[in-house]
N, CA, C, O and CB atoms as a CASP TS submission, in Angstrom:
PFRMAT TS
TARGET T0000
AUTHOR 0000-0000-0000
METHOD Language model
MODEL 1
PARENT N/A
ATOM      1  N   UNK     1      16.786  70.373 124.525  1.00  0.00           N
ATOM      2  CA  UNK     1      16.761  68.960 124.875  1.00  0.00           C
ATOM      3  C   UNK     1      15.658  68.294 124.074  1.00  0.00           C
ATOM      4  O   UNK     1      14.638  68.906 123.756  1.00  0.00           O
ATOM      5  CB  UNK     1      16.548  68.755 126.405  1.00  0.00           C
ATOM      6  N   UNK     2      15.911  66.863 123.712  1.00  0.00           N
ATOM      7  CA  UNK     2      14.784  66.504 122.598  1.00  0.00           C
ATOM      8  C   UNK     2      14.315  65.695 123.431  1.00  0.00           C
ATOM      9  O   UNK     2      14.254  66.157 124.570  1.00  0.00           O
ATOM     10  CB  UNK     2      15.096  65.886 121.081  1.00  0.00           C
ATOM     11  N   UNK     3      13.801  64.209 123.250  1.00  0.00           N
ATOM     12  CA  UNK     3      12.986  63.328 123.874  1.00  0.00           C
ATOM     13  C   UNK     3      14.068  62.947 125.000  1.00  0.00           C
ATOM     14  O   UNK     3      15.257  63.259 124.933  1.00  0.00           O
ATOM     15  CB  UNK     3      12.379  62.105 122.883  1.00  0.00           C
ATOM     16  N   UNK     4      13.336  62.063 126.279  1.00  0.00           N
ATOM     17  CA  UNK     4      14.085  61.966 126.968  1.00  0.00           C
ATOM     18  C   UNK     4      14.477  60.177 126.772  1.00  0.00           C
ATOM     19  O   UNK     4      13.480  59.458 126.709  1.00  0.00           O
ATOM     20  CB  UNK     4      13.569  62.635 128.225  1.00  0.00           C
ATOM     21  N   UNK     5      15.559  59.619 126.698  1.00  0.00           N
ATOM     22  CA  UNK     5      15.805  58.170 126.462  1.00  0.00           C
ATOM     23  C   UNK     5      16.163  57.611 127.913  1.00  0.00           C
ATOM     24  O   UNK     5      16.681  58.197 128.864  1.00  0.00           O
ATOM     25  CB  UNK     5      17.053  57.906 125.322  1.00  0.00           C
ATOM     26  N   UNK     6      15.776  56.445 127.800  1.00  0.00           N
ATOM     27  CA  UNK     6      16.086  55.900 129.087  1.00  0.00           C
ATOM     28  C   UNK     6      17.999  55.075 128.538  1.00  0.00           C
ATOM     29  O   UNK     6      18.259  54.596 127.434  1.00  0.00           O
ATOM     30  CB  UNK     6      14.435  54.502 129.657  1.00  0.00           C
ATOM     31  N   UNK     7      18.860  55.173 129.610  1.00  0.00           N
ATOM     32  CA  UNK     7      20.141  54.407 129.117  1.00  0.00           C
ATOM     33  C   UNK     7      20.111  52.625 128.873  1.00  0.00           C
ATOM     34  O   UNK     7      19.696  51.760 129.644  1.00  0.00           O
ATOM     35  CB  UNK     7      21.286  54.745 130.313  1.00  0.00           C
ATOM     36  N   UNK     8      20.557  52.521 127.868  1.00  0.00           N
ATOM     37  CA  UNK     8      20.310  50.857 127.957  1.00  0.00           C
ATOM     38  C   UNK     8      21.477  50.422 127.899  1.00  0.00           C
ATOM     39  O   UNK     8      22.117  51.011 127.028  1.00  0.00           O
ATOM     40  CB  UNK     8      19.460  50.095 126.845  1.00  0.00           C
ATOM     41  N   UNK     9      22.185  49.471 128.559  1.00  0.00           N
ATOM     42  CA  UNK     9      23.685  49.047 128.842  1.00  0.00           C
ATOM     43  C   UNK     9      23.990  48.648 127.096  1.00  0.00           C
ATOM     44  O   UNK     9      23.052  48.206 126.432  1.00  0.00           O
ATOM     45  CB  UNK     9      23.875  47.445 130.220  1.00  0.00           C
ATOM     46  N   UNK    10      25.244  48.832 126.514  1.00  0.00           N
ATOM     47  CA  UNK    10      25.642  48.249 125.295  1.00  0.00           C
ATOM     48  C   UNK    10      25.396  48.938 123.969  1.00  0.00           C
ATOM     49  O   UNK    10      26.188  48.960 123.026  1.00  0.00           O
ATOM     50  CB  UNK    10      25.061  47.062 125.244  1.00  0.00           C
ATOM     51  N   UNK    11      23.979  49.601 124.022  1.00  0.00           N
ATOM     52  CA  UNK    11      23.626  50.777 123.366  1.00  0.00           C
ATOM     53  C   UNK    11      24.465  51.467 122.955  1.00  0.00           C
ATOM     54  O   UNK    11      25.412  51.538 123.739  1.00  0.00           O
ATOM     55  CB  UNK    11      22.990  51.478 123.932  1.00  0.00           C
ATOM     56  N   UNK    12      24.682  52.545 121.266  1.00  0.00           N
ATOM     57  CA  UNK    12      25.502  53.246 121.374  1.00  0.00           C
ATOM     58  C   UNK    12      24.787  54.411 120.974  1.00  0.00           C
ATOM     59  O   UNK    12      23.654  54.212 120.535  1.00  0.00           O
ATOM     60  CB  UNK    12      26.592  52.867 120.803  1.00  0.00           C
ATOM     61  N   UNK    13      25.298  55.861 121.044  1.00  0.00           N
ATOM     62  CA  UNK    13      24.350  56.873 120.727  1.00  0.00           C
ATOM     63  C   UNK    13      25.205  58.119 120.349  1.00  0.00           C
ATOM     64  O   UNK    13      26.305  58.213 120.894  1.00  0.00           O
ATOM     65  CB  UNK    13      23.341  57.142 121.945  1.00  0.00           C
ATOM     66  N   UNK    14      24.830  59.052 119.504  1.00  0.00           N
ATOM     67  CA  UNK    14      25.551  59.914 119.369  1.00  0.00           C
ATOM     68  C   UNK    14      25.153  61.472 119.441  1.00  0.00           C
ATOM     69  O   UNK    14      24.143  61.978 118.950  1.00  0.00           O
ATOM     70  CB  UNK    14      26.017  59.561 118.399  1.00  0.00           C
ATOM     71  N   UNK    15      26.370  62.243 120.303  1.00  0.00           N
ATOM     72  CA  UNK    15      26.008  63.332 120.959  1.00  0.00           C
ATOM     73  C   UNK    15      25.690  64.445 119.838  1.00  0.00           C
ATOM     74  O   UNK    15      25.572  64.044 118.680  1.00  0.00           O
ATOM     75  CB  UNK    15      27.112  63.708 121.971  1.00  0.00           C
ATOM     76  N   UNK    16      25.522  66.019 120.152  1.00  0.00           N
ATOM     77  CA  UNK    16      25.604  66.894 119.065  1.00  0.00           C
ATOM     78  C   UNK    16      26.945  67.388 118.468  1.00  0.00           C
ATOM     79  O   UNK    16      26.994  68.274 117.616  1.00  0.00           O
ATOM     80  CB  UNK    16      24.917  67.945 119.430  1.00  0.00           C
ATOM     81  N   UNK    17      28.263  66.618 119.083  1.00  0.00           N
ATOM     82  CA  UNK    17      29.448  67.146 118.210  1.00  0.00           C
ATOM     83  C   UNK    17      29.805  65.897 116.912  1.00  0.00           C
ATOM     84  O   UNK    17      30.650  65.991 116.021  1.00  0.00           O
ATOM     85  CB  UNK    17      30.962  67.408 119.387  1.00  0.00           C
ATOM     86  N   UNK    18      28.669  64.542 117.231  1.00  0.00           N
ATOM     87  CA  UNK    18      28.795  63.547 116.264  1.00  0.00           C
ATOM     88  C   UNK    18      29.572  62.281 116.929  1.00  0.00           C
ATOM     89  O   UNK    18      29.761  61.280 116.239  1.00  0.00           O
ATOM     90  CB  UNK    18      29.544  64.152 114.997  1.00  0.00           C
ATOM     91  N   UNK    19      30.023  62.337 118.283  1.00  0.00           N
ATOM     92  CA  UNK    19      30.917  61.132 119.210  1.00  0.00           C
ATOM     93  C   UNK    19      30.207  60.272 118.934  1.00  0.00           C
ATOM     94  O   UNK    19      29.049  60.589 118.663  1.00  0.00           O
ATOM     95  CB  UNK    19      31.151  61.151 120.830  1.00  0.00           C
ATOM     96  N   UNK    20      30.604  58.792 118.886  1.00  0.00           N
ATOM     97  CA  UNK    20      29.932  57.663 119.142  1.00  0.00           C
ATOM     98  C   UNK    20      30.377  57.486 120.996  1.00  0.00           C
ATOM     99  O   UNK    20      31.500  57.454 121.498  1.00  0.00           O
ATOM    100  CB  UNK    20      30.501  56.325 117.923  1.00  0.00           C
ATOM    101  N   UNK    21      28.919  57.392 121.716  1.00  0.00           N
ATOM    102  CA  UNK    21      29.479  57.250 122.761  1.00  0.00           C
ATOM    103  C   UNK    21      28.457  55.575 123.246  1.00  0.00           C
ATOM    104  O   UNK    21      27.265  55.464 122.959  1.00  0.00           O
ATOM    105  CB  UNK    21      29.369  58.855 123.724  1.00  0.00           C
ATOM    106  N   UNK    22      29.106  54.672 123.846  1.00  0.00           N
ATOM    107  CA  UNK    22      28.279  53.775 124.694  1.00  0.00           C
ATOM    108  C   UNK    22      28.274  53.978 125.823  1.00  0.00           C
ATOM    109  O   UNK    22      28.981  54.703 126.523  1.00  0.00           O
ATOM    110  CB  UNK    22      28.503  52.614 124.666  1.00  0.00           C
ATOM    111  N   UNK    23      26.915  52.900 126.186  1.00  0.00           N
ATOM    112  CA  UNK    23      26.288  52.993 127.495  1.00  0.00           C
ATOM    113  C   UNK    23      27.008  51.636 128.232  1.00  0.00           C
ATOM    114  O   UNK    23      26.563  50.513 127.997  1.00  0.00           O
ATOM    115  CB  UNK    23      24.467  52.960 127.383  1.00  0.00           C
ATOM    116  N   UNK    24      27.863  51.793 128.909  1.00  0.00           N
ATOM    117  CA  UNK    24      28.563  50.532 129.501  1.00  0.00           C
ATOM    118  C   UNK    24      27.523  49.773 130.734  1.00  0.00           C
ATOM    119  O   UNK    24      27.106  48.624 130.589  1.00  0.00           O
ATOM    120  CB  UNK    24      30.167  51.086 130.244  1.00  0.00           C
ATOM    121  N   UNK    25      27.229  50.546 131.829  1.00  0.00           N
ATOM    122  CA  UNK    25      26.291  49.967 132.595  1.00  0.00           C
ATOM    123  C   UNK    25      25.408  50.992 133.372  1.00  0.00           C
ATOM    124  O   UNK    25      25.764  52.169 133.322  1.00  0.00           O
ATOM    125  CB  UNK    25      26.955  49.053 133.467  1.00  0.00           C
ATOM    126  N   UNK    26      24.470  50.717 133.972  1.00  0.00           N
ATOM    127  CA  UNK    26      23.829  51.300 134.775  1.00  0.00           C
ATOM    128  C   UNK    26      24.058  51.032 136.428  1.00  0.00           C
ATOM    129  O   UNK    26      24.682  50.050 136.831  1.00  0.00           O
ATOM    130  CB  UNK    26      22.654  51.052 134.315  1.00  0.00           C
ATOM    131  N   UNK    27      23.619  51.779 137.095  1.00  0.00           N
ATOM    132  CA  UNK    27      23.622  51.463 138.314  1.00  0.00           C
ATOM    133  C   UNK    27      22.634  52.086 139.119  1.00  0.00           C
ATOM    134  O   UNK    27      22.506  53.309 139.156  1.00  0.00           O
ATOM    135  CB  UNK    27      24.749  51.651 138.753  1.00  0.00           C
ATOM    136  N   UNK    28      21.850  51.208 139.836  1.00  0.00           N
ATOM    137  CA  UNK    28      20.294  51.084 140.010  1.00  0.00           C
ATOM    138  C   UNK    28      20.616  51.017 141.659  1.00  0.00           C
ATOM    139  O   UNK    28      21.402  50.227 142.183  1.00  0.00           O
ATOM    140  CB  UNK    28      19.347  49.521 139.133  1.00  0.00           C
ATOM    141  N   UNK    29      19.513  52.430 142.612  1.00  0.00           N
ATOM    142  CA  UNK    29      19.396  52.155 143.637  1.00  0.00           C
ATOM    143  C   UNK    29      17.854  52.855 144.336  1.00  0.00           C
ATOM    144  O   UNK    29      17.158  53.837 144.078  1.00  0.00           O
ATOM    145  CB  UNK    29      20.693  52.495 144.136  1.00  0.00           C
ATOM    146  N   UNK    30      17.811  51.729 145.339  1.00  0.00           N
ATOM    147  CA  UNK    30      16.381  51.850 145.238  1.00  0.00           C
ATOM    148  C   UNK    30      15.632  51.434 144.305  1.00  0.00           C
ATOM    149  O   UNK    30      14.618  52.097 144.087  1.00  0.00           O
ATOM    150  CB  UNK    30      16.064  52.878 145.286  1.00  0.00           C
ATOM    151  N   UNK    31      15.883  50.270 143.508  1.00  0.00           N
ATOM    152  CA  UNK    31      15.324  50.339 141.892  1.00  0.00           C
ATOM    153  C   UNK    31      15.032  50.995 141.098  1.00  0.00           C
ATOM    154  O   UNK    31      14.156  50.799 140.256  1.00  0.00           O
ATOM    155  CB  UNK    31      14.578  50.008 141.606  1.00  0.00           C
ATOM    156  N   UNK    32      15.985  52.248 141.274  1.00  0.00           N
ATOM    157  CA  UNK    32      15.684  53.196 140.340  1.00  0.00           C
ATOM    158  C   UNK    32      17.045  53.759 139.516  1.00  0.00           C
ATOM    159  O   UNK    32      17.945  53.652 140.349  1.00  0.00           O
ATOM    160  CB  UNK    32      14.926  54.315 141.106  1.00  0.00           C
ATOM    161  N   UNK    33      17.459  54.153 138.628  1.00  0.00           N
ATOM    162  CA  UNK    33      18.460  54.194 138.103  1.00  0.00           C
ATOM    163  C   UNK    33      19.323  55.345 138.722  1.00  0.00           C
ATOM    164  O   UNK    33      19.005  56.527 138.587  1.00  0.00           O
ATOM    165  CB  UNK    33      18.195  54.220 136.818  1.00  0.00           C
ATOM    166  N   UNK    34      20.436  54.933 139.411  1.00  0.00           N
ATOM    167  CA  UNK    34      21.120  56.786 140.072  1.00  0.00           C
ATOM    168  C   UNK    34      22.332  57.372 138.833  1.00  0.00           C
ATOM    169  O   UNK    34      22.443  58.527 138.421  1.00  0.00           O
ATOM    170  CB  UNK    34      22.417  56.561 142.193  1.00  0.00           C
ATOM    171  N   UNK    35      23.319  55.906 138.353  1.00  0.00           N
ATOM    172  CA  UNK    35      24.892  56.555 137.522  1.00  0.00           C
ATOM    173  C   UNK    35      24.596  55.831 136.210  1.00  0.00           C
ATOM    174  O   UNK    35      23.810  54.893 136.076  1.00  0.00           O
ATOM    175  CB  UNK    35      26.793  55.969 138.310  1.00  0.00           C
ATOM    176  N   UNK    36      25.128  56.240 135.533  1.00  0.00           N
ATOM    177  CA  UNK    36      24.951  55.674 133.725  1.00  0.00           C
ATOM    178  C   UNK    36      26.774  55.629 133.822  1.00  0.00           C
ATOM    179  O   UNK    36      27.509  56.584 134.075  1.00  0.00           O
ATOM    180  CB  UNK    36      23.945  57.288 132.041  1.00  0.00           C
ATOM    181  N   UNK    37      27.057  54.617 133.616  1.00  0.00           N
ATOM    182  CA  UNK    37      28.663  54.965 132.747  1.00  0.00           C
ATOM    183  C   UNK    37      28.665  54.845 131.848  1.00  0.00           C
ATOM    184  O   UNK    37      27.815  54.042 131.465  1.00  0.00           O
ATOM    185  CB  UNK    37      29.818  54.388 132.851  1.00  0.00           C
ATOM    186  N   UNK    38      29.781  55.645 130.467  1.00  0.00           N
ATOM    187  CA  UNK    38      29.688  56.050 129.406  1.00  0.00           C
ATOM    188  C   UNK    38      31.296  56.022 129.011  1.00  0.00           C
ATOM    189  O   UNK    38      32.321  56.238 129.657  1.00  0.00           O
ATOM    190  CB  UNK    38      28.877  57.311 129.394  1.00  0.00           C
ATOM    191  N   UNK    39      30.992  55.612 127.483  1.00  0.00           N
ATOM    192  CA  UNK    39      32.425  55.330 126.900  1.00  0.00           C
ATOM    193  C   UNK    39      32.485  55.794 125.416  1.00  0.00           C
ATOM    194  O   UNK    39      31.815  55.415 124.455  1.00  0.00           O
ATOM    195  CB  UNK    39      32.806  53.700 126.974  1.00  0.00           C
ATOM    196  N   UNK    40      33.272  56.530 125.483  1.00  0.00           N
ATOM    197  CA  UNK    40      33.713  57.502 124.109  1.00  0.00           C
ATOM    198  C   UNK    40      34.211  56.606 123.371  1.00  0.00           C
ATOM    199  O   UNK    40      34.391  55.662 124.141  1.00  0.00           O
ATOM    200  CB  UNK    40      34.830  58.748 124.240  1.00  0.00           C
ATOM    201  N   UNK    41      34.627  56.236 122.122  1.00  0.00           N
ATOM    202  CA  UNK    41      34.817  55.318 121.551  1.00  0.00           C
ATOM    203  C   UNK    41      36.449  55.271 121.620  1.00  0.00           C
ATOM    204  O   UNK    41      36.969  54.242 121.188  1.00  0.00           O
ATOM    205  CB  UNK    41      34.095  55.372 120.322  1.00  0.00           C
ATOM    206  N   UNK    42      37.493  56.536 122.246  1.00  0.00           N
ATOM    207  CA  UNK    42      38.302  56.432 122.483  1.00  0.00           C
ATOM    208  C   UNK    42      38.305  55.479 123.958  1.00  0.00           C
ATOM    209  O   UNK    42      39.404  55.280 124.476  1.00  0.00           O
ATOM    210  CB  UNK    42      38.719  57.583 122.269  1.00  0.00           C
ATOM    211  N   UNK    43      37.395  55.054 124.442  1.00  0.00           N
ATOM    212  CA  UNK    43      38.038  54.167 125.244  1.00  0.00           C
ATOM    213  C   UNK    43      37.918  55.121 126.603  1.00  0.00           C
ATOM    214  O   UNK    43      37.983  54.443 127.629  1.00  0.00           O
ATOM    215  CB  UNK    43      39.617  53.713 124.669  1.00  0.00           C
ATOM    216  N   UNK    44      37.757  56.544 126.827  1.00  0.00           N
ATOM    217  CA  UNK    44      37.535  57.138 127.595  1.00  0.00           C
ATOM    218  C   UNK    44      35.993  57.303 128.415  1.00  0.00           C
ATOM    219  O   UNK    44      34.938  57.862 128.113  1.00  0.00           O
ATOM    220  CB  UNK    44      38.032  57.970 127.075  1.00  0.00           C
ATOM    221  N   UNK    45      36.451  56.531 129.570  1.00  0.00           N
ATOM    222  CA  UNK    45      34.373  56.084 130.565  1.00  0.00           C
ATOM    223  C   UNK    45      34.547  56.747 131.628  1.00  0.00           C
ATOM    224  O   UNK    45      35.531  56.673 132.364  1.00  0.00           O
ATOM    225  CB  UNK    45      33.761  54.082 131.313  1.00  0.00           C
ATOM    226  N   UNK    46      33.415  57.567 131.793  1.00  0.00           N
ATOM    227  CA  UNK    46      33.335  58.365 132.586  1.00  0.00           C
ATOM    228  C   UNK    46      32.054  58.256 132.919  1.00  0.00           C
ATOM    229  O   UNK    46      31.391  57.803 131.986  1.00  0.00           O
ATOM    230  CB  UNK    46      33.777  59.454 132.255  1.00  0.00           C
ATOM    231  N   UNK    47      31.058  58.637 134.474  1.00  0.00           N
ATOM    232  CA  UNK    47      30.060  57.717 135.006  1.00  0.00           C
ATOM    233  C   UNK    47      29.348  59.480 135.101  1.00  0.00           C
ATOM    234  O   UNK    47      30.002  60.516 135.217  1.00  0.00           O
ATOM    235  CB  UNK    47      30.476  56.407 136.661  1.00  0.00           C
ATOM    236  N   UNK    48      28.057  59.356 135.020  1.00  0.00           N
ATOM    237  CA  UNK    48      26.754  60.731 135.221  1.00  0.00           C
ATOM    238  C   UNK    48      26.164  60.100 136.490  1.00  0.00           C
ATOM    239  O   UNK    48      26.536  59.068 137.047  1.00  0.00           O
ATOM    240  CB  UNK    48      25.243  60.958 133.698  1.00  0.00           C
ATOM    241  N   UNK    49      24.941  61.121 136.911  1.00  0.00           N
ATOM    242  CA  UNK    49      23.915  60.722 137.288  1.00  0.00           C
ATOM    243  C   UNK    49      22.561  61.015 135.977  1.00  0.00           C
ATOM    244  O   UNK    49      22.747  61.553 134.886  1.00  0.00           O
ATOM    245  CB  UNK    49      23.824  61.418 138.701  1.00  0.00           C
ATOM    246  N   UNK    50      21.641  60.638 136.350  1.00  0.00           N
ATOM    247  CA  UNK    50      20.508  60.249 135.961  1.00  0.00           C
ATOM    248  C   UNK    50      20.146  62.042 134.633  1.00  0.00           C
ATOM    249  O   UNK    50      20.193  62.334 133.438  1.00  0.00           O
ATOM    250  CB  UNK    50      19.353  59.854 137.722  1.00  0.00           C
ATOM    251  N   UNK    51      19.890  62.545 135.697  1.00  0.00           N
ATOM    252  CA  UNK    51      19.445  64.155 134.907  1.00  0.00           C
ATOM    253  C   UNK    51      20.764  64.747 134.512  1.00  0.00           C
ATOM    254  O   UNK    51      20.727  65.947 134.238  1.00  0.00           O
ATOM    255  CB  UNK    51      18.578  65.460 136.062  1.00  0.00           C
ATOM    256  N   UNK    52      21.814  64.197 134.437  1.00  0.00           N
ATOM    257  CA  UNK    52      23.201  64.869 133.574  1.00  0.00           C
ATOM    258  C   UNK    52      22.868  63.954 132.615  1.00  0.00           C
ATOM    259  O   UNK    52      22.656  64.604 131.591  1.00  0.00           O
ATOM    260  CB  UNK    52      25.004  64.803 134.211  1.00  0.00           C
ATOM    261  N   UNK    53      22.724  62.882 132.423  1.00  0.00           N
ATOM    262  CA  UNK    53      22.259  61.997 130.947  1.00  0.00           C
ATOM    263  C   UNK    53      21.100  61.857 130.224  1.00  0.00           C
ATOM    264  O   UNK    53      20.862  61.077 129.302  1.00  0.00           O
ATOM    265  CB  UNK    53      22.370  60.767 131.060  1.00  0.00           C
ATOM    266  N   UNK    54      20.324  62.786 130.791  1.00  0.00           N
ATOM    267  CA  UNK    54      19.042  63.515 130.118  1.00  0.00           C
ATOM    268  C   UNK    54      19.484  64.745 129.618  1.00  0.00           C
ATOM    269  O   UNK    54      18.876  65.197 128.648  1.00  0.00           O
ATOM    270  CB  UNK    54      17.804  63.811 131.114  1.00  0.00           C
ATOM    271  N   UNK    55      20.477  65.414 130.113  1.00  0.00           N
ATOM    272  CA  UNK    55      20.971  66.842 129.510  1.00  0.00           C
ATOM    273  C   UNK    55      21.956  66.885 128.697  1.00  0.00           C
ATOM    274  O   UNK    55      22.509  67.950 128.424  1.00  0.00           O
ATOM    275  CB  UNK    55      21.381  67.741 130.413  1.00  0.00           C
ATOM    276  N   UNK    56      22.473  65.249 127.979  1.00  0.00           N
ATOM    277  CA  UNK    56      23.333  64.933 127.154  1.00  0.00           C
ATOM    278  C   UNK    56      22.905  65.042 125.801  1.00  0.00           C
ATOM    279  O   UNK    56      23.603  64.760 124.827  1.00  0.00           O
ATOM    280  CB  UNK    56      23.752  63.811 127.441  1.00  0.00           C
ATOM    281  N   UNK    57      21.505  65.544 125.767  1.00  0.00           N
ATOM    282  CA  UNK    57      20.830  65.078 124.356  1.00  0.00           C
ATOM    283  C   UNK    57      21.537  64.565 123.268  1.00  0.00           C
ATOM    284  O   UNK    57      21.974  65.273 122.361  1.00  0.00           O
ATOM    285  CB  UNK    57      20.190  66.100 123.749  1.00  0.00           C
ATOM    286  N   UNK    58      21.719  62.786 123.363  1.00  0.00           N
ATOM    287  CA  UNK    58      22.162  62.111 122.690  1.00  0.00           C
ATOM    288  C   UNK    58      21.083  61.676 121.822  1.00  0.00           C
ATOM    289  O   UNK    58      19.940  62.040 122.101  1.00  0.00           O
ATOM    290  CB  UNK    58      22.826  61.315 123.313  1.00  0.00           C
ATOM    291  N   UNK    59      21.293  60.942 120.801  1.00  0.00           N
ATOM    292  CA  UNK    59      20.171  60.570 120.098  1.00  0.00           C
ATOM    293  C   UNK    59      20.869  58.621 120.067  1.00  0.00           C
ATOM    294  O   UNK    59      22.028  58.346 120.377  1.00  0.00           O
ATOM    295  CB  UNK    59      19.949  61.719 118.290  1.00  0.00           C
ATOM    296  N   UNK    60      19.981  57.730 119.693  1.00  0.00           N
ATOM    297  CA  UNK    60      20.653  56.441 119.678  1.00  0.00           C
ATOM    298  C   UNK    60      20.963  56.560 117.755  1.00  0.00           C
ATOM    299  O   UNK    60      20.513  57.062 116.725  1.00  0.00           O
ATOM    300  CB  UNK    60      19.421  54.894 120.430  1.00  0.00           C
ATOM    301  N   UNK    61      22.156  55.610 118.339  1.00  0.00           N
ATOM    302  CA  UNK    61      23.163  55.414 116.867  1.00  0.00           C
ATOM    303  C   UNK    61      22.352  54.937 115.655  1.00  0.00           C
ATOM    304  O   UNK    61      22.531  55.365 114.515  1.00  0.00           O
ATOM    305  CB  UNK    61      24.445  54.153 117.060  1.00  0.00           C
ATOM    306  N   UNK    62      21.426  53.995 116.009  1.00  0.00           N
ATOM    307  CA  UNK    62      20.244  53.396 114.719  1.00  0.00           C
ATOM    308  C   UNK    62      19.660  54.691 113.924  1.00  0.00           C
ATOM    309  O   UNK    62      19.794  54.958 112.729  1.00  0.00           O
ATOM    310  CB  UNK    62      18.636  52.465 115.511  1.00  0.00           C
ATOM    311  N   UNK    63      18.920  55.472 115.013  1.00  0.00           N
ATOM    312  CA  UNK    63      18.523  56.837 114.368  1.00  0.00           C
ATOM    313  C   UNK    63      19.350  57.438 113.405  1.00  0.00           C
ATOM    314  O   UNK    63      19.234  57.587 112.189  1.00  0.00           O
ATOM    315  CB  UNK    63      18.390  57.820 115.319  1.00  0.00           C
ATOM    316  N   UNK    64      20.166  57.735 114.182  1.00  0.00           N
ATOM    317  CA  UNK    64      20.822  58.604 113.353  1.00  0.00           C
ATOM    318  C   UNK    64      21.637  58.192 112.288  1.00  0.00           C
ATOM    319  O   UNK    64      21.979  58.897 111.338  1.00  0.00           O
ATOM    320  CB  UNK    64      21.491  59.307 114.029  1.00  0.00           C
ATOM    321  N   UNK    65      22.039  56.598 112.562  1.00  0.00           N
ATOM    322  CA  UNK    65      22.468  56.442 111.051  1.00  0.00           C
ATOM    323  C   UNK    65      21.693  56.126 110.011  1.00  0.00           C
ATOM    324  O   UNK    65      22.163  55.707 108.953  1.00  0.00           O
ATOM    325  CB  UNK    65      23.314  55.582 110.903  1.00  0.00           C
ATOM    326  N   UNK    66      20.085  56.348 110.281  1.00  0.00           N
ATOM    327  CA  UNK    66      19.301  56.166 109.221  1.00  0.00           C
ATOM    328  C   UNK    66      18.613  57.593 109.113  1.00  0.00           C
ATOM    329  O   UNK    66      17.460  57.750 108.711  1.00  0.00           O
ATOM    330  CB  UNK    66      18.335  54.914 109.403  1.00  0.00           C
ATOM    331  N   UNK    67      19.448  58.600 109.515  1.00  0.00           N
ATOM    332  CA  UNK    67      18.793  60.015 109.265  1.00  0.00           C
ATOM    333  C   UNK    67      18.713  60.223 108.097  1.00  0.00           C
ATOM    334  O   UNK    67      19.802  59.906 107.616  1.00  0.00           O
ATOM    335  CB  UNK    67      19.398  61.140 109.768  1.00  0.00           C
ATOM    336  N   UNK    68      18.006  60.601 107.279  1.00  0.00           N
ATOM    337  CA  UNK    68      18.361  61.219 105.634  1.00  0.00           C
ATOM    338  C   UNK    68      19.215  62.239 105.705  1.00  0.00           C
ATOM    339  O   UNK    68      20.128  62.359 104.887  1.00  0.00           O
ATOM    340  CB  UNK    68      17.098  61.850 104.757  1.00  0.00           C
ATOM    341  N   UNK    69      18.905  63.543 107.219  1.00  0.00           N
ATOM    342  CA  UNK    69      19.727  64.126 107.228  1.00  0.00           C
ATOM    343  C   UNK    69      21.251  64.454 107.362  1.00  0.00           C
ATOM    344  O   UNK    69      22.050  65.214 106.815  1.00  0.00           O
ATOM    345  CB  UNK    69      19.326  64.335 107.522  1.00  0.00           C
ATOM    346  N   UNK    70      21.271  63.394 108.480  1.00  0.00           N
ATOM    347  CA  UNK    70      22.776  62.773 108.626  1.00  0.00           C
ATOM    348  C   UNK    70      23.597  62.097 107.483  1.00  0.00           C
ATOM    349  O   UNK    70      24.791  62.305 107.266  1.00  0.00           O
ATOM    350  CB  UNK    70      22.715  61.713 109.622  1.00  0.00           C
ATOM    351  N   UNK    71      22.701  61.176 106.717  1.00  0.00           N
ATOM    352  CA  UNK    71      23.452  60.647 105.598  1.00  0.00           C
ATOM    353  C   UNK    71      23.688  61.689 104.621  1.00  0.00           C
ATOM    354  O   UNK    71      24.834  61.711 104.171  1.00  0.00           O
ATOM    355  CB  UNK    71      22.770  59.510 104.963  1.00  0.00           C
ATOM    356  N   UNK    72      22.944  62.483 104.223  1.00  0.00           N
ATOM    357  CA  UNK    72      23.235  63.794 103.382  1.00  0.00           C
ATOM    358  C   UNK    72      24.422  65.230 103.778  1.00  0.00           C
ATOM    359  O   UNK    72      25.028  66.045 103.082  1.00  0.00           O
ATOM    360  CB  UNK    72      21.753  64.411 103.355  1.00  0.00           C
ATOM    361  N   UNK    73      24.341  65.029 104.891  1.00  0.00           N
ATOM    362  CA  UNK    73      25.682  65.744 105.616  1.00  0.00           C
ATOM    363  C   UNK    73      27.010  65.196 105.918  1.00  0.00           C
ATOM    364  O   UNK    73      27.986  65.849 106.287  1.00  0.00           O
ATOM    365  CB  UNK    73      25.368  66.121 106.845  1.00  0.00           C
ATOM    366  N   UNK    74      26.956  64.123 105.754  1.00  0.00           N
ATOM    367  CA  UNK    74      27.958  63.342 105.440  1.00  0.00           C
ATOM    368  C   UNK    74      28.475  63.212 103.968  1.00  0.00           C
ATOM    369  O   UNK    74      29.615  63.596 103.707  1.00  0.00           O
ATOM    370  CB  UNK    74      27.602  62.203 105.898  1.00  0.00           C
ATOM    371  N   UNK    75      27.806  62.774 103.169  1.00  0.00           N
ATOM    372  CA  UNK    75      27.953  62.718 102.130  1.00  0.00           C
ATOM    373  C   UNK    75      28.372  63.950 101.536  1.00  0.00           C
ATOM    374  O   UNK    75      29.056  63.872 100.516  1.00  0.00           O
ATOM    375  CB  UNK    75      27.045  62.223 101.743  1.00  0.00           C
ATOM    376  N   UNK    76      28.041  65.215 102.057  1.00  0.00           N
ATOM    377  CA  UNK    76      28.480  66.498 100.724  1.00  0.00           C
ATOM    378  C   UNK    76      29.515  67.131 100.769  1.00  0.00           C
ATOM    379  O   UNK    76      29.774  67.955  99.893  1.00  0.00           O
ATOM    380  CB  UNK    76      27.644  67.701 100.554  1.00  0.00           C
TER
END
């Protein structure tokens, strides 16, 4: 597991098989965050709790499309 990200609604991020997945909404109780829902870019949303979307080790989409590494693994 790498850093831990907090979910931000609209955000998109991508897992270790390369998915683009978004963060559709949160849902906050107690003021604290309990379900993340999540949407595969097929259109497929499916809702976590809190420590299943810490164990997603996603990285956000900005990162990684400015990885050198990613752009170089793509590219070859």
């Amino acid at each position: 597991m790498t850093t831990q990200l907090n979910p931000v609604p609209g955000d998109y991020y991508i897992n270790l098989s390369g998915q683009l997945i978004k963060v559709k909404y949160v849902l906050y109780s107690q003021s604290v965050i309990s379900r993340v829902m999540l949407e595969y870019q097929g259109s497929h949303c499916f809702n976590v709790r809190l420590d299943e979307w810490q164990w997603l080790d996603l990285k956000p989409y900005s990162e990684w499309f400015f990885d050198d590494d990613a752009i170089n693994s793509v590219s070859e």
